[in-house]
C-alpha positions as CSV (number, residue, x, y, z in Angstrom):
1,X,0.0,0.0,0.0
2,X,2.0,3.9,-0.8
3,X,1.3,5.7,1.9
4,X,2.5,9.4,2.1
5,X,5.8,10.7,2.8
6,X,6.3,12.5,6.6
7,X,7.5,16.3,5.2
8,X,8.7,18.5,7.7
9,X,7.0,22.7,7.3
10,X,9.5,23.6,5.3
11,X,9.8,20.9,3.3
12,X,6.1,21.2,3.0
13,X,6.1,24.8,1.2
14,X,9.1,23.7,-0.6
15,X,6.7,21.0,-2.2
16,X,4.2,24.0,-3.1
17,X,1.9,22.8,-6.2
18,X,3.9,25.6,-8.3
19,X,7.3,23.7,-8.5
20,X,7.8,21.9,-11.1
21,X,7.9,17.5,-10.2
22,X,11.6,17.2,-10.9
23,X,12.2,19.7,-8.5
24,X,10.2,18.2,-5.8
25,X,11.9,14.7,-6.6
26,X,15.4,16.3,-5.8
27,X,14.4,17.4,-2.5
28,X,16.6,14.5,-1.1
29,X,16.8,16.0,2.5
30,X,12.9,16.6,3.5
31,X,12.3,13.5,4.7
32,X,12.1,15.1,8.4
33,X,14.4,12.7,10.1
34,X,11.6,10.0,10.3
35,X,12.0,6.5,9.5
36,X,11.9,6.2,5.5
37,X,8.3,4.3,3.9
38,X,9.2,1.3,2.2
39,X,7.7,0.6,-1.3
40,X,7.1,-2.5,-2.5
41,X,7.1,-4.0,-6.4
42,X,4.5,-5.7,-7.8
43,X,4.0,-8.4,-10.2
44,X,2.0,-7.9,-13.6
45,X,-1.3,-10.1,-13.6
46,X,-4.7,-10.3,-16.2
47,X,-2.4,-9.7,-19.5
48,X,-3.4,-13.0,-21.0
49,X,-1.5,-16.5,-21.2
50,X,2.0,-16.5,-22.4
51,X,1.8,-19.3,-23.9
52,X,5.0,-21.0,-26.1
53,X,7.2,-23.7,-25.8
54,X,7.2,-26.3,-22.9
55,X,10.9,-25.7,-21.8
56,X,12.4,-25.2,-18.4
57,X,13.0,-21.4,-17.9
58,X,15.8,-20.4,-14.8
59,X,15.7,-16.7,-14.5
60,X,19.4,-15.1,-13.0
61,X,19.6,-12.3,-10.6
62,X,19.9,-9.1,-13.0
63,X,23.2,-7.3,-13.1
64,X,23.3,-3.6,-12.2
65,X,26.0,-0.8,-11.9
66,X,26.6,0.1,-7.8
67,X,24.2,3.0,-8.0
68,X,21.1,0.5,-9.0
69,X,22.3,-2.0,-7.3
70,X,20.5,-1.0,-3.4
71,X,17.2,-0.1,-2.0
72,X,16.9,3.1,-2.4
73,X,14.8,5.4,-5.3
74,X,17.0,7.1,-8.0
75,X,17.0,10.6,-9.2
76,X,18.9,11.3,-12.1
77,X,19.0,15.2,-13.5
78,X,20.1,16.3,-16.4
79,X,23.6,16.2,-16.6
80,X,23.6,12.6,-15.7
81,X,24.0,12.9,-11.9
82,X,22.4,10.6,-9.4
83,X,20.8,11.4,-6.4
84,X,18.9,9.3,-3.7
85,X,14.7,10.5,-2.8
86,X,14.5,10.9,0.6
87,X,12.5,9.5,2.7
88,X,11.7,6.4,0.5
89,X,13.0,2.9,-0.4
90,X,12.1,-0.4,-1.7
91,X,11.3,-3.0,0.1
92,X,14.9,-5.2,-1.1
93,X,17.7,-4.6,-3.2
94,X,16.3,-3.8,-6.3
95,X,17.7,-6.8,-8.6
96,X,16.8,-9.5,-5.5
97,X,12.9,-7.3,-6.3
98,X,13.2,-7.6,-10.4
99,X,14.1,-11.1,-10.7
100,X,11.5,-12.0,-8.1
101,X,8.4,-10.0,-9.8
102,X,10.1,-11.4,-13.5
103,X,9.3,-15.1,-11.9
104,X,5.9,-14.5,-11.2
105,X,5.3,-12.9,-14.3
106,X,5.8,-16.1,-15.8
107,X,3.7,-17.4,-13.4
108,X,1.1,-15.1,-13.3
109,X,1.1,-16.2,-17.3
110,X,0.1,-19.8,-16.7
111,X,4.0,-21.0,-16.8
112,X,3.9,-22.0,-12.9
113,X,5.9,-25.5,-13.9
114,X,8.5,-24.4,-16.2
115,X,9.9,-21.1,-14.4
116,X,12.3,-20.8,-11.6
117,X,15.8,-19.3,-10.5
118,X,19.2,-20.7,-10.2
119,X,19.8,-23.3,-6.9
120,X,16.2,-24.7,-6.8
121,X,17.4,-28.3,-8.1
122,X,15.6,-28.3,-11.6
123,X,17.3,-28.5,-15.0
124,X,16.8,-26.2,-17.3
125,X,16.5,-26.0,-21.1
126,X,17.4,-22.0,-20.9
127,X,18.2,-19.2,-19.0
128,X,17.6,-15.6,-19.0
129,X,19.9,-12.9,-18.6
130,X,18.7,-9.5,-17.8
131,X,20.4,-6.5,-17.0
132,X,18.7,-3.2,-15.3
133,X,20.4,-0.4,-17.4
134,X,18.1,2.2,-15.9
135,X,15.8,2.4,-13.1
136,X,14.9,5.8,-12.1
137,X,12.8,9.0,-12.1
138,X,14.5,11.5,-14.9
139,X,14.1,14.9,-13.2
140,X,14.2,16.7,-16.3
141,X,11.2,15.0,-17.7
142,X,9.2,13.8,-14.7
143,X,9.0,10.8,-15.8
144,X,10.0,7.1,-13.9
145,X,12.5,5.3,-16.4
146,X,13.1,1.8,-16.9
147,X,15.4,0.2,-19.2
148,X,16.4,-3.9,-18.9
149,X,18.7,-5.7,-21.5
150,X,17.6,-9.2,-21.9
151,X,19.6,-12.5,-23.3
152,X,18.2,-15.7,-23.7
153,X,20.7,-18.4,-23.5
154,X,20.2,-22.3,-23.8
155,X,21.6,-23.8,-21.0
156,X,23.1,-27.0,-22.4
157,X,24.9,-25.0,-25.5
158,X,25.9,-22.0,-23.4
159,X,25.0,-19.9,-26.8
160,X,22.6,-16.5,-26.7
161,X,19.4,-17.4,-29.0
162,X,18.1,-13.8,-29.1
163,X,18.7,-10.4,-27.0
164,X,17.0,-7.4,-26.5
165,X,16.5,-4.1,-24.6
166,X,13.1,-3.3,-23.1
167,X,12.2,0.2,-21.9
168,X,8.9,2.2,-20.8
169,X,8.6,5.6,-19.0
170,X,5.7,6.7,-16.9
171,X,5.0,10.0,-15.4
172,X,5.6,10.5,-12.0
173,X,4.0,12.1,-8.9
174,X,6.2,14.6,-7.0
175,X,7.0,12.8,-4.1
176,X,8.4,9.2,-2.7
177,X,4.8,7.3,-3.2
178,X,3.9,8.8,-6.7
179,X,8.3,8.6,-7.9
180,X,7.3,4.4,-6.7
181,X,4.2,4.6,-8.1
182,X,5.4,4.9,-11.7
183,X,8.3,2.9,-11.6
184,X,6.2,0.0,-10.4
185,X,4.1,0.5,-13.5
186,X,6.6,1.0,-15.4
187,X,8.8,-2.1,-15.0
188,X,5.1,-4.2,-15.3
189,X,5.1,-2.8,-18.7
190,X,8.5,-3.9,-19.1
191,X,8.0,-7.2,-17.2
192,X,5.2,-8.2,-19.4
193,X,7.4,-7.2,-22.7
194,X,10.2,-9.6,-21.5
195,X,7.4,-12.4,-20.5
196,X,5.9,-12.1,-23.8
197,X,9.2,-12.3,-25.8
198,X,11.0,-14.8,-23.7
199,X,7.7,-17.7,-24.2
């Protein structure tokens, strides 16, 4: 559930409805020293059977630069830089949240018996390789970005059959619950893409 953000009084008139939503989002510090609300990721149901072959799918952890690679909601501005939202994080590392939500996908798609991740004792036919090349609001445009490269390798031959780079952007709210808000819709979008391709 995305509840609201704590804001101290000054951060409160700082977040007056006249600024702009990438300012808001930069506001890193008004989180009023209060414990920071955890936001979860969600998993993409209702969008049809997958349908496809009746291989064994393993889905790897995604790779992600250090900067992705933690808990906590991205800003990036215009030159490139990243900053952290304050006063908001994820619920888990966001690859250990990805791969999770990219399993029930699957699921969710009728593929309950032939999807599951590395260690849990079945043999695969293939695996799939992803890598989370963006996930973060874009203060420039508003907007929650996410970009994930996918390979899809056969796990006896070791060789890629196909690859490909997903991407959506939603707009965002201008605080922690609407910044989570998009991106969970936005790497559904995505989720479903990969889902759909990968059957």
């Amino acid at each position: 559930m995305i509840m609201p953000i704590p804001t101290s009084p000054l951060c409160s008139r700082l977040l007056a409805p006249s600024l702009v939503v990438a300012s808001a989002l930069l506001l890193a510090g008004c989180g009023g020293g209060s414990a920071p609300t955890t936001f979860d990721l969600s998993a993409p149901r209702d969008f049809g059977r997958i349908g496809g072959g009746g291989g064994v799918l393993i889905v790897a952890q995604p790779t992600a630069v250090q900067a992705l690679d933690s808990d906590r909601l991205i800003v990036k501005d215009s030159s490139g830089a990243l900053s952290f939202l304050g006063g908001a994080q994820w619920a888990d590392r966001v690859p250990n949240l990805v791969q999770t939500r990219l399993i029930q996908t699957f699921e969710n798609g009728s593929r309950i018996a032939a999807v599951g991740r590395p260690g849990e004792r079945i043999v695969p036919d293939f695996q799939l390789n992803t890598d989370i090349r963006a996930f973060n609001i874009d203060a420039a445009s508003g907007q929650a970005v996410v970009e994930i490269t996918a390979k899809l390798i056969g796990d006896r031959t070791g060789k890629v059959q196909r690859a490909k780079l997903f991407s959506a952007r939603v707009p965002a709210g201008a605080d922690g619950a609407g910044a989570a808000q998009a991106l969970d819709q936005a790497l559904s979008q995505v989720l479903i893409q990969i889902a759909r391709w990968a059957r």
